[in-house]
SELUM-330475 format. One record per atom (N, C-alpha, C, O): residue in one letter; atom name; x, y, z. Coordinates in Angstrom, 1 decimal, padded with zeros to 4 digits, m for minus. Last residue first. Layout:
<pts>
  rest  atom      xx      yy      zz
     a    CA       X       Y       Z
...
</pts>
This chain:
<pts>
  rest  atom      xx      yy      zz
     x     N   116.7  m016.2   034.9
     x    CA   116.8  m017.8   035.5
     x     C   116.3  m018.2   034.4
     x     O   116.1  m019.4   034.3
     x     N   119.0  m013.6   034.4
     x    CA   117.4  m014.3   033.9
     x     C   117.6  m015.7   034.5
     x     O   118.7  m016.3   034.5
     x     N   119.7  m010.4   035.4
     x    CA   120.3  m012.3   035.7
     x     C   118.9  m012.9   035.8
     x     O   118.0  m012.8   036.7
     x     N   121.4  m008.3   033.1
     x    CA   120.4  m009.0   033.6
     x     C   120.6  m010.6   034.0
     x     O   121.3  m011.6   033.6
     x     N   124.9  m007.3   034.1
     x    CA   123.6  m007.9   033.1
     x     C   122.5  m008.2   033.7
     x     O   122.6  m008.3   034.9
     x     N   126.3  m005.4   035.5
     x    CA   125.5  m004.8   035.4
     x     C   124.4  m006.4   034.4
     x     O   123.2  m006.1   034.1
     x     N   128.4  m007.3   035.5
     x    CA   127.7  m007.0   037.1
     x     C   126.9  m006.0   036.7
     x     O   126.7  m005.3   037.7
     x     N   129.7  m007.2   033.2
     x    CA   128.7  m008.7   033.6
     x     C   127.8  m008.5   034.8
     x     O   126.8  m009.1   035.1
     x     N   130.6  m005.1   032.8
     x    CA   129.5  m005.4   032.0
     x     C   128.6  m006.4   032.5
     x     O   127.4  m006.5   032.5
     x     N   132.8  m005.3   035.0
     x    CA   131.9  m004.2   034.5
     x     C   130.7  m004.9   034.2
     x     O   129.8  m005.2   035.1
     x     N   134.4  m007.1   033.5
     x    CA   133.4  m007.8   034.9
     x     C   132.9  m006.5   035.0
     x     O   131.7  m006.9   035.3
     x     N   134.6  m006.1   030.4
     x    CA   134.3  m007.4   030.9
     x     C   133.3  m007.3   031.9
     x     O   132.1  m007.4   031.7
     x     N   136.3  m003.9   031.6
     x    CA   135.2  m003.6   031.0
     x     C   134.6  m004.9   030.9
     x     O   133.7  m004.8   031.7
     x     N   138.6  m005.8   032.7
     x    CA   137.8  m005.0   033.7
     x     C   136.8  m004.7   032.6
     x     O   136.0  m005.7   032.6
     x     N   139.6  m007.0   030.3
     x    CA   138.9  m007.7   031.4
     x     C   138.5  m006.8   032.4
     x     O   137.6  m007.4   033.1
     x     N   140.6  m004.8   029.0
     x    CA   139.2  m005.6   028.3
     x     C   139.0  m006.2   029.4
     x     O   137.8  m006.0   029.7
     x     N   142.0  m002.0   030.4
     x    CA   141.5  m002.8   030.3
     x     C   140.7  m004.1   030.1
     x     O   140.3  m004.6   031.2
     x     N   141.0   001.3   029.2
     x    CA   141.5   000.7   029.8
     x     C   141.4  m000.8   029.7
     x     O   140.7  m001.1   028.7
     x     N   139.3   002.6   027.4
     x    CA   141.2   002.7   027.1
     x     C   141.6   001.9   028.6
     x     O   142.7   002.2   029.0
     x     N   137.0   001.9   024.3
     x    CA   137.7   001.8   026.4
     x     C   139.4   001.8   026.3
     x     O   140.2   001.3   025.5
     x     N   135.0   002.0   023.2
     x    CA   135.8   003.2   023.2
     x     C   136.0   002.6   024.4
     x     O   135.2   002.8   025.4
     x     N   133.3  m001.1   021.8
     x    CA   133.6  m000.1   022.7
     x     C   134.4   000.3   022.4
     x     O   135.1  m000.3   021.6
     x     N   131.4  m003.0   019.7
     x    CA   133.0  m002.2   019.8
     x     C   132.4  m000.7   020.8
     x     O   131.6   000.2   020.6
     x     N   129.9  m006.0   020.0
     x    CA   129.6  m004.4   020.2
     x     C   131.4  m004.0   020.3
     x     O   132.3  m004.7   020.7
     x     N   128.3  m008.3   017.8
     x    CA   128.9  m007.4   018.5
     x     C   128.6  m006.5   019.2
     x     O   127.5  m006.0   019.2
     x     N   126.2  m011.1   017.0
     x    CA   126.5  m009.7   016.4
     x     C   127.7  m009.2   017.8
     x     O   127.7  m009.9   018.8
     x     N   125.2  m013.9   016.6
     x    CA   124.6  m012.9   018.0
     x     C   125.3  m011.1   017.7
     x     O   124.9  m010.0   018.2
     x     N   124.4  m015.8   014.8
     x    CA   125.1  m014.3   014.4
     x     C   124.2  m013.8   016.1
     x     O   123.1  m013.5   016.4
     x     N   126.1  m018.8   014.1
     x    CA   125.2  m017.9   015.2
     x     C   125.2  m016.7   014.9
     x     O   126.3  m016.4   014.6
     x     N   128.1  m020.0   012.9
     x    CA   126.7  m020.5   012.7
     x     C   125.6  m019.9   013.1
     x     O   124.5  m020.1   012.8
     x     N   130.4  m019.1   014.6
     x    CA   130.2  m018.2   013.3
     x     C   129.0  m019.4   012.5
     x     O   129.1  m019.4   011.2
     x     N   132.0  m019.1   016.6
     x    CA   130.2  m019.7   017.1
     x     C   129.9  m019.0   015.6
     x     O   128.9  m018.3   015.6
     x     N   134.4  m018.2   016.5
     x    CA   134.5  m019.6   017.3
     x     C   132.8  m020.2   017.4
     x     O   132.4  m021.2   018.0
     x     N   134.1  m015.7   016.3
     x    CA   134.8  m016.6   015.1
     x     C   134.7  m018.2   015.7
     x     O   135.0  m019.2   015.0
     x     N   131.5  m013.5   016.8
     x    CA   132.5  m014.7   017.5
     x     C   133.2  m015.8   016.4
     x     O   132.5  m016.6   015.7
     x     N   130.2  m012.1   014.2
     x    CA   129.7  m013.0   015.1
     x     C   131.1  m013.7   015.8
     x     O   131.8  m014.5   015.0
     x     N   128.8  m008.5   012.8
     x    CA   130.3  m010.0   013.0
     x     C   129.6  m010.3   014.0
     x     O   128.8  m009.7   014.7
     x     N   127.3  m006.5   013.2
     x    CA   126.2  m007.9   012.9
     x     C   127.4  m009.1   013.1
     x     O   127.2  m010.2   013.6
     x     N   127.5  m004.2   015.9
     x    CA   127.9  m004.8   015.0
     x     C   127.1  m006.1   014.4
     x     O   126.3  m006.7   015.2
     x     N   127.1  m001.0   017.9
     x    CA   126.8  m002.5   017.7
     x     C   127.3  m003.0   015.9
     x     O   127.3  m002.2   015.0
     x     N   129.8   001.0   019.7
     x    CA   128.5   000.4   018.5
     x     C   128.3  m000.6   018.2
     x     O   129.2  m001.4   018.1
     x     N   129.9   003.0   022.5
     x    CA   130.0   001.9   021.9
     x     C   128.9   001.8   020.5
     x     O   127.7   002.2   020.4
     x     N   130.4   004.4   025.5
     x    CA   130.2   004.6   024.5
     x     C   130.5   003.5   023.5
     x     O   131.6   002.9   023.7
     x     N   129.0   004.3   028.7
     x    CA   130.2   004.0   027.8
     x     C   129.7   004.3   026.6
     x     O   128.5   004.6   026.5
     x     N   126.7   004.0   030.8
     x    CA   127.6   005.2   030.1
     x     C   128.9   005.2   029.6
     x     O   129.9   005.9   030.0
     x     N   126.4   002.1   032.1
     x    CA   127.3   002.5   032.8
     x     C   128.3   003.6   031.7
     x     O   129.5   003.9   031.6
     x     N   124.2   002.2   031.1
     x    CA   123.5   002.1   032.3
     x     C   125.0   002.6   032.8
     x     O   125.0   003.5   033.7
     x     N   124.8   001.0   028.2
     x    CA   123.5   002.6   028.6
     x     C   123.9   003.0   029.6
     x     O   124.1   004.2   029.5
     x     N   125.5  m001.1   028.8
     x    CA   126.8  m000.3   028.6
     x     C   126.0   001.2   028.6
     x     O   126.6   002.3   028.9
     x     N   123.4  m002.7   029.6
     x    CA   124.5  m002.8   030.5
     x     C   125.5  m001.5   030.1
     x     O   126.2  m000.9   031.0
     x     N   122.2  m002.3   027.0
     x    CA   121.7  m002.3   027.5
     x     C   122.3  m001.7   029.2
     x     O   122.0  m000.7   029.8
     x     N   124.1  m003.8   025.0
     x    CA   123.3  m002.3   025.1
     x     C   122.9  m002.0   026.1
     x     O   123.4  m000.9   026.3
     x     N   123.4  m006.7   026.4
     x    CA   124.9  m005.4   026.5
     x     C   124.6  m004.3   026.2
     x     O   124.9  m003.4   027.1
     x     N   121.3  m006.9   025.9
     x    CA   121.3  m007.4   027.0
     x     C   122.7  m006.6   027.3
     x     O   122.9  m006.0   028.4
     x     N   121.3  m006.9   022.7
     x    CA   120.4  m005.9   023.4
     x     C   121.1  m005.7   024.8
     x     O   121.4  m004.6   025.1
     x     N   122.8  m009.3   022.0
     x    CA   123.2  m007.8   021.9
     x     C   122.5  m006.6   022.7
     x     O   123.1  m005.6   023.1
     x     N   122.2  m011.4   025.2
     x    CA   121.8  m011.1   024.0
     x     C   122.2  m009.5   023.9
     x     O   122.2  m008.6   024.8
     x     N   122.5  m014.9   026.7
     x    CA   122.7  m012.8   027.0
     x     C   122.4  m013.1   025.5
     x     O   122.3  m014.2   024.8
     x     N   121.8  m017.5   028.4
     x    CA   121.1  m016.4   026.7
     x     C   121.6  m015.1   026.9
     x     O   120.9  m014.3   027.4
     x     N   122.0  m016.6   031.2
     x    CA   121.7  m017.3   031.0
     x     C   121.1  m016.7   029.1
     x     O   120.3  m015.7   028.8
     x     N   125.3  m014.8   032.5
     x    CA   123.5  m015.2   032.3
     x     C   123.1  m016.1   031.8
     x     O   124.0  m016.9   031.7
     x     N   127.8  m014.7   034.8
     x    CA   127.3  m015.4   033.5
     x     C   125.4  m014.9   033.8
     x     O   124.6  m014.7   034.7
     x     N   128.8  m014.8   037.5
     x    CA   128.7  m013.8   037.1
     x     C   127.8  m013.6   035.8
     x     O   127.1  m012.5   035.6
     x     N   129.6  m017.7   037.9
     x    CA   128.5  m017.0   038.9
     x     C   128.4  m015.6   038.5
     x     O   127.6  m015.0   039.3
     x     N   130.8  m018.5   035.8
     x    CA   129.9  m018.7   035.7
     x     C   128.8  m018.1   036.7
     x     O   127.5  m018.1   036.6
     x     N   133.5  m015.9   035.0
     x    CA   132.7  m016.9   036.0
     x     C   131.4  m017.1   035.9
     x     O   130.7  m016.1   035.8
     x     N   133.9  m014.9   031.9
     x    CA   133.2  m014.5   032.7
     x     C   133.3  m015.4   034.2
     x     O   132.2  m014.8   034.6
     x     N   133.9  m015.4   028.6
     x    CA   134.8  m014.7   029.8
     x     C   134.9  m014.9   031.1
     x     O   136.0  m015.0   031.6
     x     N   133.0  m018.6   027.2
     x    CA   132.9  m017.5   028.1
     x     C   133.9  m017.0   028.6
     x     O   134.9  m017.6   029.1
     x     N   134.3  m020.0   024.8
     x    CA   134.0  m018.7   024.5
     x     C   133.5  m017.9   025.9
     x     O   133.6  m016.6   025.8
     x     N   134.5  m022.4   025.0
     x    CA   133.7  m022.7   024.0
     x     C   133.5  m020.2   023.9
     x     O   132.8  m019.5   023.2
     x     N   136.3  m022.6   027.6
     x    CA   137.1  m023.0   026.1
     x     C   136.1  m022.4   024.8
     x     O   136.6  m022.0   023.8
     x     N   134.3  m022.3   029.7
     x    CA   135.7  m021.0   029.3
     x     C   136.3  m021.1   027.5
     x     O   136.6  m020.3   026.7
     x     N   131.2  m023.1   028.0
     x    CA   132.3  m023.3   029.0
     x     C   133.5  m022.5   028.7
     x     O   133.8  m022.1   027.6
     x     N   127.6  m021.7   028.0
     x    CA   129.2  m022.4   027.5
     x     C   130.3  m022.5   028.8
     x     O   130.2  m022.1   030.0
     x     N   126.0  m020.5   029.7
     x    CA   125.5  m022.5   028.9
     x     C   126.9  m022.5   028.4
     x     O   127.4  m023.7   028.4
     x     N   126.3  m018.2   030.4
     x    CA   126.5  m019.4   031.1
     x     C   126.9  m020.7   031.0
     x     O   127.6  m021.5   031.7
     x     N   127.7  m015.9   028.7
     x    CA   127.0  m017.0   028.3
     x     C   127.1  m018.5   029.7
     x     O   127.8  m019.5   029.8
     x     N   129.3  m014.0   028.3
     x    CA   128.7  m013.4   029.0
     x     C   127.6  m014.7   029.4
     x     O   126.7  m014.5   030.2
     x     N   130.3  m014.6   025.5
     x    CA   131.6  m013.6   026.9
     x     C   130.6  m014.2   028.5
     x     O   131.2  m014.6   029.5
     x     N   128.5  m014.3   023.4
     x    CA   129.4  m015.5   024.1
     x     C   130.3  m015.0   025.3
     x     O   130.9  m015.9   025.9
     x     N   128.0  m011.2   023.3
     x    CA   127.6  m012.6   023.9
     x     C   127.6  m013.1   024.0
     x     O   126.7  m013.4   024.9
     x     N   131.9  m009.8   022.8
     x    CA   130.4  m010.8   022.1
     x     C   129.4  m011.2   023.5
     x     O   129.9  m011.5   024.6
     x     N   133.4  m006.8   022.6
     x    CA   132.3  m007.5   022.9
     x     C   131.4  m008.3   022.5
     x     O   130.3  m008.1   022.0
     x     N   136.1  m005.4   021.7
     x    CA   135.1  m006.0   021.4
     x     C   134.6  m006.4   021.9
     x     O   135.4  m007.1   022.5
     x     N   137.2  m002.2   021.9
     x    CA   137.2  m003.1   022.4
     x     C   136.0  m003.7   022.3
     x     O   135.0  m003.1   022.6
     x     N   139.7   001.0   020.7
     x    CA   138.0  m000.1   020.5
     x     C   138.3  m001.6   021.2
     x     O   139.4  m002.2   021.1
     x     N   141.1   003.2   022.5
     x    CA   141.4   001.9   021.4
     x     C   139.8   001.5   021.8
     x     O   139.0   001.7   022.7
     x     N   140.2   006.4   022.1
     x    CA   140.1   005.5   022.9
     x     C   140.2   004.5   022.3
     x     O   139.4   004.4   021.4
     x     N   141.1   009.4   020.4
     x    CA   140.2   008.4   020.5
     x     C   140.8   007.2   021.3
     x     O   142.0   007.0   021.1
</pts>
């Protein structure tokens, strides 16, 4: 088995800033990503993964929930992966 690697929608969040929890460049970012919004990205690039209800220890007022991927390579490439497959909602 493949180490697990976590995934929040804060990762993926425009409206924050690197400190407040984005991974991402903001030119890569969405606007609201949402658990679905990664399901959705990780369908598309055929990974395997499960979703979770834990919330970002740093936004734990929010439950946007998880996802644990099977990725053995890594977390910042599965990262800009995920981001260049999100939807880009204005």
């Amino acid at each position: 088995m493949s180490p697990e690697r976590i995934l929040y929608p804060c990762y993926f969040d425009a409206a924050l800033l690197c400190r407040e929890g984005r991974r991402v460049p903001r030119s890569m970012a969405v606007k609201n990503p949402t658990l679905a919004d990664l399901e959705t990205a990780l369908k598309q690039l055929k990974i395997t993964y499960q979703t979770g209800e834990q919330h970002h220890p740093a936004h734990w007022a929010e439950r946007g929930g998880r996802v644990a991927v099977d990725w053995s390579e890594s977390k910042e490439l599965l990262i800009k992966k995920v981001a260049r497959i999100l939807p880009h909602r204005k």
